[in-house]
C-alpha positions in Angstrom: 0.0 0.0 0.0 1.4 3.9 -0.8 -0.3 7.1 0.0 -2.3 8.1 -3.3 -3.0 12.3 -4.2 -6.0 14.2 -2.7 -6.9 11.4 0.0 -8.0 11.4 3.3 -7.1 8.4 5.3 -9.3 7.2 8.5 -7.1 4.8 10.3 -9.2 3.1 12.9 -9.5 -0.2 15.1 -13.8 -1.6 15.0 -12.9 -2.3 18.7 -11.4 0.9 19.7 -13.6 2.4 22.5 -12.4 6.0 20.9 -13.0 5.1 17.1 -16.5 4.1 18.1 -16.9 7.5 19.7 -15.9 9.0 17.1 -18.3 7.3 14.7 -20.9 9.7 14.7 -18.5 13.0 13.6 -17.1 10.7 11.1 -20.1 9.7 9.2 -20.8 13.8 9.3 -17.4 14.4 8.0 -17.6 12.2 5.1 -20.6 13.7 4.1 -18.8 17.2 4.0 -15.5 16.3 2.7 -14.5 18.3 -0.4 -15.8 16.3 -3.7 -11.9 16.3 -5.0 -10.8 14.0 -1.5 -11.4 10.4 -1.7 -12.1 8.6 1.5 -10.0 5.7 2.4 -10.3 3.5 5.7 -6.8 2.0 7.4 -7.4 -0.7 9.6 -4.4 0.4 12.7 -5.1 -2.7 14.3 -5.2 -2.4 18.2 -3.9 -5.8 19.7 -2.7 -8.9 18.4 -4.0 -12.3 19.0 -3.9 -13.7 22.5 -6.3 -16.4 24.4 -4.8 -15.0 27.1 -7.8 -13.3 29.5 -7.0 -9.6 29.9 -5.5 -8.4 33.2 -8.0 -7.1 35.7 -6.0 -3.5 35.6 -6.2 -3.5 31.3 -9.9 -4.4 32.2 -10.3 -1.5 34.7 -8.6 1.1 32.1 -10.9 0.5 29.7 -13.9 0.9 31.2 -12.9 4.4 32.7 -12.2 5.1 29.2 -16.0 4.4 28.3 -17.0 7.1 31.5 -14.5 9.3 30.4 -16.4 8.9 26.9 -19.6 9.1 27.9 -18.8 11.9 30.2 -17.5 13.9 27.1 -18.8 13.4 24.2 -22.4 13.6 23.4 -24.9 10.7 22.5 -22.5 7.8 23.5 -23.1 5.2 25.9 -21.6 2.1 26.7 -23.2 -1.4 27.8 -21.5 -2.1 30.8 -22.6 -5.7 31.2 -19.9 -6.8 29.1 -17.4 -7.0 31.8 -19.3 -9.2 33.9 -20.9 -11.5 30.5 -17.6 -12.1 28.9 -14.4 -13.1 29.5 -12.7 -10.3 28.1 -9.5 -10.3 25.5 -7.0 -7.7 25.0 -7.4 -8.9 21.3 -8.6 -7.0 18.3 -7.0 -8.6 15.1 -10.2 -11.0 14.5 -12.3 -7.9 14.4 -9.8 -6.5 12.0 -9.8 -9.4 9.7 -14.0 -9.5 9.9 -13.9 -6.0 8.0 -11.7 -7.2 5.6 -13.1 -10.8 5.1 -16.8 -8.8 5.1 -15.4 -6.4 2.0 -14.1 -9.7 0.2 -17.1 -10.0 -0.7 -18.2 -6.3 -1.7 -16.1 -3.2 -0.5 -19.4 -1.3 0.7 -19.7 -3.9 3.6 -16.9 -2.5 5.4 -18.8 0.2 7.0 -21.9 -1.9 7.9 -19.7 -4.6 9.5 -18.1 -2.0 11.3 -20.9 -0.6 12.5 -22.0 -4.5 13.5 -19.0 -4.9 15.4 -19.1 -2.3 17.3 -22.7 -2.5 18.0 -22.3 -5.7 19.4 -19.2 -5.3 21.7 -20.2 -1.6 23.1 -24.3 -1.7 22.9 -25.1 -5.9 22.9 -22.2 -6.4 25.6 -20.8 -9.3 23.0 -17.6 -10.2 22.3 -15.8 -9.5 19.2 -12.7 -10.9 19.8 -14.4 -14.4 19.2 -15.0 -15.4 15.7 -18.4 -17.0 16.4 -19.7 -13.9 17.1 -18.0 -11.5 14.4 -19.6 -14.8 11.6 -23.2 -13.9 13.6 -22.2 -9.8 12.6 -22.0 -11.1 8.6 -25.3 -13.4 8.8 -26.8 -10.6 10.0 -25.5 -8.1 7.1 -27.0 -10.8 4.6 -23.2 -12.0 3.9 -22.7 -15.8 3.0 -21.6 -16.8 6.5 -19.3 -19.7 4.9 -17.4 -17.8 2.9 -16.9 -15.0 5.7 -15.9 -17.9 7.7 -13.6 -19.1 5.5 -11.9 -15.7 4.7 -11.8 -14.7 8.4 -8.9 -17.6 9.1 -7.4 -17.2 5.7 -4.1 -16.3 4.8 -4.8 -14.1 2.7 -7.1 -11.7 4.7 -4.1 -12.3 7.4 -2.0 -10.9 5.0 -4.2 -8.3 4.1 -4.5 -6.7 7.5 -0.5 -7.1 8.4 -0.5 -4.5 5.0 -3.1 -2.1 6.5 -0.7 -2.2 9.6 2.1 -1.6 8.0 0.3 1.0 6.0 -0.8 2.8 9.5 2.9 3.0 10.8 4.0 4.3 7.6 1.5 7.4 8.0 2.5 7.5 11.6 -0.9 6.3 13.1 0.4 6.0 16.8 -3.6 6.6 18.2 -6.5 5.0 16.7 -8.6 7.3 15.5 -6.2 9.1 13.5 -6.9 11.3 10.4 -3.9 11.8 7.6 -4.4 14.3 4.8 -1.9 13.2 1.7 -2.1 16.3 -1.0 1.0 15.9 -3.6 4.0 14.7 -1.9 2.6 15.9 1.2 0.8 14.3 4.4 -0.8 16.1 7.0 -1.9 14.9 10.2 -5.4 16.0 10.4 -6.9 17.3 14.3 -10.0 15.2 15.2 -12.7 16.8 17.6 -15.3 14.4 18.7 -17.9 16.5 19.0 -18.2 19.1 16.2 -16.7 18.8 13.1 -15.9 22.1 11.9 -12.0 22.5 13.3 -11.5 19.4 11.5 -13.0 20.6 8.1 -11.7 23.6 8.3 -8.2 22.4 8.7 -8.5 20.2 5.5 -10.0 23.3 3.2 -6.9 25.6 4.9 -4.6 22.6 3.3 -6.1 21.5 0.1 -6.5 25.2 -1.0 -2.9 26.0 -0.1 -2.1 23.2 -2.2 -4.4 24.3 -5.2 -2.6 27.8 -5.0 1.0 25.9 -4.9 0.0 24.4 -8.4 3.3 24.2 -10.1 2.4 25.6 -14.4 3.4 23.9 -17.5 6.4 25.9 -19.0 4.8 25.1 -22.4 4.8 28.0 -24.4 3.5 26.6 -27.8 6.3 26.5 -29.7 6.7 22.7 -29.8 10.1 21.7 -31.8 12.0 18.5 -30.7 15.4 18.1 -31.3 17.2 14.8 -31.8 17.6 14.1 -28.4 13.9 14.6 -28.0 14.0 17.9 -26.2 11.9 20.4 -27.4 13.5 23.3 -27.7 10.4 25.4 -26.7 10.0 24.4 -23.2 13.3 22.5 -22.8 11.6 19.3 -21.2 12.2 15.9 -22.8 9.4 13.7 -24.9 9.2 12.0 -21.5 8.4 14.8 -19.6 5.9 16.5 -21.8 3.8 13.6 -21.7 3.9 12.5 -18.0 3.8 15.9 -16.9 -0.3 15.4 -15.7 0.8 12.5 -13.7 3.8 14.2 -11.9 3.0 15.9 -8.2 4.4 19.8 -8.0 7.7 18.5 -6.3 8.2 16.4 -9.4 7.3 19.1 -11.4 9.5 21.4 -10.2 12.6 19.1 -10.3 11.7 18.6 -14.2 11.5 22.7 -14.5 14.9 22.6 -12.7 16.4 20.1 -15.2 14.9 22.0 -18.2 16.1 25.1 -17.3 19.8 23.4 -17.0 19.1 22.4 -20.3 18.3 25.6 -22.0 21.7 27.3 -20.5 23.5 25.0 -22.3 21.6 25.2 -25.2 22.0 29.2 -25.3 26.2 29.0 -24.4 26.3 26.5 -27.6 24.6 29.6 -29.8 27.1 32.0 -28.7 
């Protein structure tokens, strides 16, 4: 995976206590986002596998995360019962892998299953860190439970998710949620406020229209003649150049203004 132009990244864990509050802003920010941004989801993954029972102090920690949650940000509540219903994992790969076994079969399940997963571990007081339970999340969606099944212990949805992790440390995701703006050859880490999203929009206008006014111009001045090396002598780019120019970012722009303008010196000493 590589960071692609004009993208906003969302990199998340479904059993992140904090992604979940979050939810609501970020359906409300993708709904606002600028129509040039595409929208692309990073599974951070939170902890690894373990059948290991998590440590009465991990357990206590997280549920004064949940009060500190409810306690600030509005319209979230947690299901307390879970502690005392379940014996609780500090495990969240399984619910990783059920997002990405769930878009195996069509990528516009992801957000569904999220929202299944996390509506089971923070509102039913289930478990998610059992796969019997993330399977019940895609028979509910209308998935075929035997595939999802089958692609939850593959190796290649295994695979998949060590590449969205990988991906997350690459954009420096340390916190789940985490918001990473990638304009040119740029990326931005991106404030999240869990109430209002307004900081956080305004932030990404403030960057893509700084970028938009950075916008590195074609030197072509319409007087196209290539010479046998294939460099016009109008512009002083190469064949190459010319045509590739579209696909190039402003910092690779810029190096092939650079190189042209070398070009043309030597090309106007050789006159004299």
């Amino acid at each position: 995976m590589h960071t692609e132009n004009n993208t906003l990244y969302y990199i998340y864990d479904p059993m992140c206590s904090w992604c979940y509050a979050y939810e609501q802003s970020l359906q409300a920010l993708q709904k606002q986002l600028p129509d040039e941004l595409h929208f692309v989801a990073i599974l951070g993954g939170l902890a690894a596998d373990t059948q290991t029972p998590m440590p009465i102090e991990t357990q206590a920690m997280i549920q004064s995360a949940w009060r500190q949650i409810e306690e600030t940000v509005a319209n979230v509540h947690f299901n307390f019962d879970f502690w005392t219903k379940n014996t609780p994992y500090r495990s969240t790969y399984s619910a990783c892998r059920a997002i990405l076994a769930a878009t195996n079969q069509a990528p516009e399940y992801a957000k569904p299953m999220r929202q299944a997963i996390q509506q089971a571990y923070y509102q039913n007081a289930r478990n998610p860190s059992l796969n019997e339970v993330l399977i019940d999340c895609a028979r509910q969606l209308g998935l075929n439970s035997n595939q999802f099944s089958k692609d939850l212990q593959s190796m290649a949805i295994n695979l998949k998710l060590t590449e969205h992790r990988h991906f997350s440390q690459q954009l420096v995701a340390n916190s789940f949620p985490s918001l990473r703006l990638a304009l040119d050859s740029e990326t931005y880490t991106i404030p999240i406020d869990y109430n209002v999203i307004s900081p956080t929009l305004d932030i990404i206008h403030q960057r893509l229209n700084s970028h938009q006014n950075d916008v590195v111009e074609s030197p072509c001045i319409r007087d196209c003649r290539l010479n046998d090396q294939d460099v016009c002598l109008g512009c002083f780019r190469q064949l190459n150049e010319i045509t590739n120019w579209a696909y190039c970012d402003n910092a690779e722009k810029q190096a092939v203004l650079d190189q042209a303008a070398q070009r043309k010196n030597i090309y106007n000493k050789n006159l004299i």
